[in-house]
C-alpha positions in Angstrom: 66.1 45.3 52.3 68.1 42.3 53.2 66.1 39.2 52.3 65.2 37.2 55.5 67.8 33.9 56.4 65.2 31.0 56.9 68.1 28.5 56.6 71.3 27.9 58.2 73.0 29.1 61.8 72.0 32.5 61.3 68.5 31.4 61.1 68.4 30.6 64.8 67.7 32.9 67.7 70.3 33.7 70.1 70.4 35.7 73.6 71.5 38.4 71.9 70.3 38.6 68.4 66.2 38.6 69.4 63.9 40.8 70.7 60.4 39.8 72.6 56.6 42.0 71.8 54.0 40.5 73.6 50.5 41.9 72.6 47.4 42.1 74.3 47.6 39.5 76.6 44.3 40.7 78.3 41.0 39.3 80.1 39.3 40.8 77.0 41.0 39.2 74.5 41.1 36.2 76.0 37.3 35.7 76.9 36.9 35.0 73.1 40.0 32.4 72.3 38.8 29.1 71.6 41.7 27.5 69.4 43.4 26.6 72.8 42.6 26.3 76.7 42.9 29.8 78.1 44.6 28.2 80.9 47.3 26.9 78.3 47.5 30.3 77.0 48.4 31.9 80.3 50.8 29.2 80.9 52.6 29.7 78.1 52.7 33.2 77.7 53.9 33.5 81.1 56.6 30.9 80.3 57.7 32.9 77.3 58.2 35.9 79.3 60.2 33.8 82.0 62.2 32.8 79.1 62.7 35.9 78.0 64.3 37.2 81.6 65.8 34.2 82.2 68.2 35.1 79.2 68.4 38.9 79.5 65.9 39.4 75.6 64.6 43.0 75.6 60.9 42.6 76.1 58.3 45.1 75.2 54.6 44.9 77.1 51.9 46.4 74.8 47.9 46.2 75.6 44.9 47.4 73.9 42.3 49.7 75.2 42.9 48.8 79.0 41.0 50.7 80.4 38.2 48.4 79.1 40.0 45.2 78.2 42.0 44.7 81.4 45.8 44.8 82.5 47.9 42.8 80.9 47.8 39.4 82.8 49.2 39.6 86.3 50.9 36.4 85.9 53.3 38.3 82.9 53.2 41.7 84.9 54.7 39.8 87.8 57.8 38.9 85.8 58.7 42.4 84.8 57.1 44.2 87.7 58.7 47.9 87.0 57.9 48.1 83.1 54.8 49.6 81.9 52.7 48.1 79.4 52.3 50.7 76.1 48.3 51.1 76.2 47.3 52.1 72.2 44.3 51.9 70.3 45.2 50.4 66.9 44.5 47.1 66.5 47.8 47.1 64.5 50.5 47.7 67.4 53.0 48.5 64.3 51.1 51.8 63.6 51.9 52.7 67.0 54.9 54.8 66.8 55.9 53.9 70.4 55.8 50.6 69.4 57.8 50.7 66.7 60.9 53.1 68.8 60.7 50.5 71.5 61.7 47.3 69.5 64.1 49.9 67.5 65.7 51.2 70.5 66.9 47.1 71.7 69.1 46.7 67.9 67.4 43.9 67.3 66.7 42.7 64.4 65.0 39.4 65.3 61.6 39.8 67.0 59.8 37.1 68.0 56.1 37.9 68.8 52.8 36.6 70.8 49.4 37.8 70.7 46.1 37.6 71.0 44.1 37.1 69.1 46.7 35.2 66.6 44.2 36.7 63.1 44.3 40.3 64.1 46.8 41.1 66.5 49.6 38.9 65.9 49.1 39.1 61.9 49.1 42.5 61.3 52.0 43.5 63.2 54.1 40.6 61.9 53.6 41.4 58.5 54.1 45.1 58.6 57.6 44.2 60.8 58.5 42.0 57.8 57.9 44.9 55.6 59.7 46.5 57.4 62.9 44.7 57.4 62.2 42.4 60.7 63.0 38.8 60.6 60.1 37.4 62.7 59.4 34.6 64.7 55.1 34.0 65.8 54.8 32.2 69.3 51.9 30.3 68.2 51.3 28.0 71.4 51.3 32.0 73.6 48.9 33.5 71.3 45.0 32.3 70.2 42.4 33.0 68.2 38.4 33.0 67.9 38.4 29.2 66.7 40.8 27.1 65.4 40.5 28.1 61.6 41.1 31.4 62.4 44.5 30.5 64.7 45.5 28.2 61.5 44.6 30.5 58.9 46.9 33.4 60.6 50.0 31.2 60.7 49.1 30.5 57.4 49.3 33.9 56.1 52.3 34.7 58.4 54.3 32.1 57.5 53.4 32.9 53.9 54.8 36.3 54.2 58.0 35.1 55.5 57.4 34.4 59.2 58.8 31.6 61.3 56.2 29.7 63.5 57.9 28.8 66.9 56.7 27.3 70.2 57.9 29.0 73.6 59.6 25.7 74.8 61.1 25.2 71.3 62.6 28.9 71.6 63.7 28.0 75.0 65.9 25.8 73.3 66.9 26.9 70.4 68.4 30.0 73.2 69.8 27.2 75.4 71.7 25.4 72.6 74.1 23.6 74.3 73.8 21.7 77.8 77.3 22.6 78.7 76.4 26.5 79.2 75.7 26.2 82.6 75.1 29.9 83.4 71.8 30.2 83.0 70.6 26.5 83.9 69.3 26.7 87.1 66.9 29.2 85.4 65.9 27.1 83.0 65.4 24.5 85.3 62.9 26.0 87.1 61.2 27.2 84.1 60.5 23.7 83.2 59.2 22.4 86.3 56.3 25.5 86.7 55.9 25.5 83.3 56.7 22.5 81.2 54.6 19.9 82.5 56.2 16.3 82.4 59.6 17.4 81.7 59.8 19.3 84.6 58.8 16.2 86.4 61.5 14.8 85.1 64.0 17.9 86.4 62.6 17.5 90.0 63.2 13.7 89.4 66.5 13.8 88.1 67.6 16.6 90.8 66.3 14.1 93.7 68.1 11.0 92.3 71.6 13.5 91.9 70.8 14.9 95.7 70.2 11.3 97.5 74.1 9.1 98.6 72.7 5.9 98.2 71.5 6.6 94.5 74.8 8.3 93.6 77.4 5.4 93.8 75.1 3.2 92.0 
């Protein structure tokens, strides 16, 4: 198994070298997460996912025990309205085999993951993929736990198997790269100003001062 690249260029995600598994981003699963606001927690999952469409990553849906636990949230549903969630029962989504054919049927060998909860199902899966032969990257700020030890002591474990911790605006980034690839900016744009707080601000700002005559020969 080739060992993973924590260092250098080929270290970095790209457009096309990552694949996306978002787990059980559910009412259920959320009622119990107290290491971050839930509202935070929708925000930026939903931003990850716009992230994810906004530069063409595969992106696999997978929710536990729906039937009790909820639909996946609506506010992620909305941005891939045609795919279908894979409902399972393991806690593990890495023992599902449909999981498992779905990330093997994009290439990838890159898969950045969220989840919830962050000690159960974002742990187990990332460090089975890792066995595996999967470089993986953990969403931490779109995934929660039951408190904030248990959040911590996840990423701890993770990152001690080999996994790379990553924030959703940081990936947005790290996929953007370079300001002068303007194809997918207006995108990007907009995924900063629903989802990015201040800097979007800023974006709304900056597009204003660009749009008004006065303001541009000054």
């Amino acid at each position: 198994m080739q060992a993973f690249t924590k260092i250098g260029l080929d270290a970095l995600l790209t457009p096309e070298n990552c694949a996306l598994l978002l787990i059980d981003h559910q009412p259920f699963q959320l009622a119990n997460v107290n290491s971050h606001d839930p509202t935070i927690v929708i925000n930026n999952v939903t931003a990850l996912a716009k992230t994810a469409k906004a530069y063409g990553i595969p992106t696999i849906l997978t929710t536990v025990n729906e039937e009790r636990g909820g639909l996946i949230f609506k506010q992620v549903q909305a941005v891939f309205p045609d795919q279908k969630t894979i409902n399972r029962t393991f806690i593990n989504c890495w023992e599902d085999h449909r999981v498992v054919e779905a990330v093997k049927k994009t290439g990838r060998k890159k898969l950045v993951m969220a989840a919830l909860w962050t000690e159960m199902c974002l742990a187990m899966p990332a460090i089975h993929a890792i066995g595996d032969g999967y470089d993986v990257y953990v969403v931490t700020d779109a995934s929660g736990g039951v408190s904030p030890e248990a959040h911590d002591m996840a990423i701890r474990r993770m990152v001690a198997a080999g996994a790379q911790p990553i924030t959703w605006l940081g990936l947005a980034g790290e996929l953007q790269r370079d300001w002068a690839r303007t194809e997918r900016l207006g995108e990007v744009a907009q995924l900063f100003v629903e989802h990015a707080g201040a800097t979007g601000s800023v974006f709304l700002w900056e597009t204003q001062l660009l749009a008004t005559p006065k303001l541009k020969g000054a």
